[in-house]
C-alpha positions in Angstrom: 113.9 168.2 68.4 114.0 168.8 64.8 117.6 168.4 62.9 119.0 171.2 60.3 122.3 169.7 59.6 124.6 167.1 59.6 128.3 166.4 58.0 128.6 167.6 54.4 128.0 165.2 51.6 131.0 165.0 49.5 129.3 164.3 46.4 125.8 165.6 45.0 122.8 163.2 47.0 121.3 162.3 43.8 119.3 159.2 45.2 117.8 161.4 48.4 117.0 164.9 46.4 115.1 162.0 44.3 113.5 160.3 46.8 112.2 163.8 48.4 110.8 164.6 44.9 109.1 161.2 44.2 107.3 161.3 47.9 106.3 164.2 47.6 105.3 164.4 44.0 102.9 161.0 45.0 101.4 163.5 48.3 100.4 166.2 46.4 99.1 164.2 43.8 96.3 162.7 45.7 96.0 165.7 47.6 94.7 167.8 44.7 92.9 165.0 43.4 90.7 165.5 46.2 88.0 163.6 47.5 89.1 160.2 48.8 92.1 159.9 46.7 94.6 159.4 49.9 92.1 157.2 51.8 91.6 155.0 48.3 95.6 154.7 47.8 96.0 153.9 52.0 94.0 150.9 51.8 95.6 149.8 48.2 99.2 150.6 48.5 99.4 150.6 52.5 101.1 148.1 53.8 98.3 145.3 56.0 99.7 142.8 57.9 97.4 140.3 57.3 97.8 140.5 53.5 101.4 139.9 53.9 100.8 137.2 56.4 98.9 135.3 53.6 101.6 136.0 51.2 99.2 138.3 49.3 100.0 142.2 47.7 103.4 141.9 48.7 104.5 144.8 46.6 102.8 147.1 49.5 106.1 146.6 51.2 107.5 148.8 48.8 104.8 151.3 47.7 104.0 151.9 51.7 106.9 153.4 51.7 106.2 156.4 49.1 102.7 157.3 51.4 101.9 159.5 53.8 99.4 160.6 55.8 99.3 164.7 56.2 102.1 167.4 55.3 103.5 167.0 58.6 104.0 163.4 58.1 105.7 164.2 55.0 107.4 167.3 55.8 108.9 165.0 59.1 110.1 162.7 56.9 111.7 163.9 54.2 114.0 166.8 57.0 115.3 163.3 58.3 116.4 162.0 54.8 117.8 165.3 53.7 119.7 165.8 57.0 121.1 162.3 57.4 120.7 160.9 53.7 122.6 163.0 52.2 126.0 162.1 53.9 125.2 158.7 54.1 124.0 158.3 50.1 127.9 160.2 50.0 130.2 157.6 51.7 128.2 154.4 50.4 127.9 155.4 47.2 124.2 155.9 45.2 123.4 152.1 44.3 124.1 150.9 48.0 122.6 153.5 49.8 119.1 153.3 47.4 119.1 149.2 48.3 120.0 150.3 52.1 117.0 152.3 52.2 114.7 150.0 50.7 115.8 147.1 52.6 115.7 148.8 55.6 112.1 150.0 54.6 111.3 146.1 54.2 113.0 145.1 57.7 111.0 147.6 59.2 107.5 146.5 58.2 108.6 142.6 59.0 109.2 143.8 62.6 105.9 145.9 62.9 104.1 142.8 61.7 105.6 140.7 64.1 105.3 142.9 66.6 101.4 143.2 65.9 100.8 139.5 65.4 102.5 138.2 68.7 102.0 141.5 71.3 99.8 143.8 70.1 96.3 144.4 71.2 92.6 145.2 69.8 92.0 148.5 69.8 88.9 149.6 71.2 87.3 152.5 70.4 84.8 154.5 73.2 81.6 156.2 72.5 79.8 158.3 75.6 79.8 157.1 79.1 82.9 154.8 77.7 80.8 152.5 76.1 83.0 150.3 73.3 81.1 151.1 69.8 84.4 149.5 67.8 87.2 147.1 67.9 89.7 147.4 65.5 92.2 144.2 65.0 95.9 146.0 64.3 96.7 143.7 61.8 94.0 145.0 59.9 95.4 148.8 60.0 97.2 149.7 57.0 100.9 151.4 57.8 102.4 153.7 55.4 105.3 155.9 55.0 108.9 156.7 55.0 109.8 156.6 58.4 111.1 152.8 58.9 113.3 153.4 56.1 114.6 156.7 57.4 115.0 155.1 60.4 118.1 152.9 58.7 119.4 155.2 57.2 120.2 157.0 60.8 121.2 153.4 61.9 123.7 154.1 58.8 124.2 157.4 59.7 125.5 156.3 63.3 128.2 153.5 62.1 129.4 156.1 60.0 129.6 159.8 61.2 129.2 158.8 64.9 130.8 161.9 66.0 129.9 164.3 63.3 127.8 167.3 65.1 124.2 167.7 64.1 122.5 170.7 64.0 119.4 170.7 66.2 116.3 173.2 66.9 114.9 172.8 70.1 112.8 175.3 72.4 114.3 176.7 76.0 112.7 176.8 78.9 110.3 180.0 77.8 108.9 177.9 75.0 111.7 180.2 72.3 113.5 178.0 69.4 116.8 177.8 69.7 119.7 176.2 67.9 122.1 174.1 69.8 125.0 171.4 68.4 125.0 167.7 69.6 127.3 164.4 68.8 125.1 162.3 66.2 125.3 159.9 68.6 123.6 161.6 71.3 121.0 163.0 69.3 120.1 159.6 67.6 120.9 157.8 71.0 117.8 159.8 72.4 116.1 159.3 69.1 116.1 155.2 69.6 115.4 155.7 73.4 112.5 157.5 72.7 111.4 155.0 70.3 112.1 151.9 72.4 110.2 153.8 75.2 107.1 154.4 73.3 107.1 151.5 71.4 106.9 149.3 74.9 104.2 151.7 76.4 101.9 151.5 72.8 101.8 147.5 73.8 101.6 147.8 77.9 99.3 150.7 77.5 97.7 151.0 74.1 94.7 153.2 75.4 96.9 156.0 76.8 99.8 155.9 74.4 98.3 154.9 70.8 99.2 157.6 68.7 98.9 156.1 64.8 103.1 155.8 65.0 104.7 152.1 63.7 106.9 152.9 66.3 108.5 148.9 66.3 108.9 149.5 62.7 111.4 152.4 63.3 113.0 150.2 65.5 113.1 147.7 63.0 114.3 149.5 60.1 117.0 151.0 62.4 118.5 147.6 63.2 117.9 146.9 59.9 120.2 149.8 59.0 122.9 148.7 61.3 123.2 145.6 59.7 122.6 146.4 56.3 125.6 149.2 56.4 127.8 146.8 58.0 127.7 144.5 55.7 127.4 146.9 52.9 131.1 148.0 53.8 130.4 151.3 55.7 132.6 152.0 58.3 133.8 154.5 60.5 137.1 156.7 59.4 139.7 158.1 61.7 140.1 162.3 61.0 143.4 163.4 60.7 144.7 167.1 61.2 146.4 168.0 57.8 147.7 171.2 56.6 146.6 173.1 60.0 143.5 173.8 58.6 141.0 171.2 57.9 140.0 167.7 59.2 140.2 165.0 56.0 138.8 161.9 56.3 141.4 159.1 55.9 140.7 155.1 55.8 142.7 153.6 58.2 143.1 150.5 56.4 144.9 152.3 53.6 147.1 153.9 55.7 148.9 151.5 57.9 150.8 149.7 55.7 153.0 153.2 54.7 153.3 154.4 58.9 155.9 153.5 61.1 154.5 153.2 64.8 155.4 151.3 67.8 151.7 149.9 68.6 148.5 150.0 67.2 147.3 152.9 69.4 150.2 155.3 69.0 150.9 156.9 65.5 153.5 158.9 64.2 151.4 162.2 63.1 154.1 163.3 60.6 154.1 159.6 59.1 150.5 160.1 59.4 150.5 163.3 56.9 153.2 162.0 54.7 151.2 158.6 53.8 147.9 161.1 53.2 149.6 163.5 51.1 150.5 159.9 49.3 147.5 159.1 48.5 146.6 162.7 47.0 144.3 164.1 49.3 143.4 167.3 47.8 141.3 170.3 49.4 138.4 170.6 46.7 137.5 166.1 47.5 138.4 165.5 50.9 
């Protein structure tokens, strides 16, 4: 499932249209440099657990972040940060959402090194007749990309827009695209799920389900995400109905000093509209 849209960004997504541009400047950059250009910057500016383990090239927790792989690595990537950065560099403002997205890069790459160092295995590597020619210790495997810090940014995404609809394009059952609308929290419910799921079966059954993919380090930089826009003061806010024509988001802390209601779960809609109009809600900045 590949997502096209999610709730509007209120304000120009300065830090994400940047963060697009930088990753994809670096790809094409080695790309048309040719020869082992990508390979060379992998095993320089990749991220290898057993450096980091010895407290050595630490800066690769960064600079991982800004490589990838192939054009469909990147081109994955960077649909998920348009899609959901956007909204979330919006409501957190550009400063907190750039040090969400880099933190949650570097929660991301803590848990794939924990996760190699304590549960992964060696991967071994068949010739003919099954014969084992190679045997590759994972924390020896570079790990690059965007991803784990995508992957907080929908953990963001999720505290904050948890019922926003996303735009999704998915295939029917004779294998045509279609569009469909889901809950973000159904589409990034499944996301995790999936995840979780392969990220258990790449340890239980690493010769069947080793595909290349950090998958504990999406997990990680998810979590990650969740904490980090928590703390960072993002929050959930309750839609009002105003004017009969558009839904306006409205803090409900800054709103239930001015209502008069008769418990916490039961407002008085007009009181409701009154205090927003009071706080100068206007159509153009909702």
């Amino acid at each position: 499932m590949i997502p096209t849209r999610a709730a509007p960004p209120r304000k120009t997504p300065i830090i994400t249209w940047s963060l697009i541009a930088i990753n994809t400047a670096i790809f094409l950059y080695l790309i048309f440099k040719g020869g082992r250009a990508l390979e060379i910057a992998t095993m320089k500016y990749g991220m290898i657990p057993i450096y980091i383990l010895r407290g050595r090239k630490l800066y690769t927790l960064i600079t991982s972040m800004f490589l990838h792989g192939s054009l469909y690595h990147l081109i994955g990537n960077m649909i998920y940060l348009h899609v959901f950065g956007s909204s979330v560099e919006s409501r957190l403002g550009r400063m907190k959402y750039l040090a969400l997205y880099l933190l949650s890069g570097i929660f991301a790459s803590i848990a794939h090194i924990i996760i190699q160092l304590f549960f992964a295995q060696p991967i071994i590597i068949y010739g003919p007749y099954l014969v084992p020619v190679k045997i590759i210790d994972p924390l020896k495997i570079p790990c690059i990309g965007a991803s784990g810090a995508i992957s907080g940014v929908l953990g963001a995404y999720l505290i904050m827009f948890p019922y926003s609809k996303v735009g999704v394009m998915t295939y029917d059952i004779f294998g045509f695209p279609i569009m469909i609308s889901v809950p973000a929290y159904v589409f990034i419910g499944f996301w995790f799920i999936y995840q979780l799921y392969m990220g258990f079966m790449s340890l239980v059954a690493p010769f069947i389900y080793y595909a290349g993919v950090a998958f504990w380090a999406h997990i990680g930089g998810f979590i990650g995400g969740l904490i980090l826009c928590a703390f960072m003061g993002g929050r959930r806010r309750k839609k009002i109905y105003w004017l009969g024509r558009r839904w306006y988001d409205i803090p409900v802390y800054a709103l239930t000093s001015n209502i008069n209601h008769k418990s916490t779960k039961h407002f008085d809609l007009t009181a409701l509209q009154d205090s927003a109009y009071n706080f100068q809600i206007s159509l153009e900045q909702p």
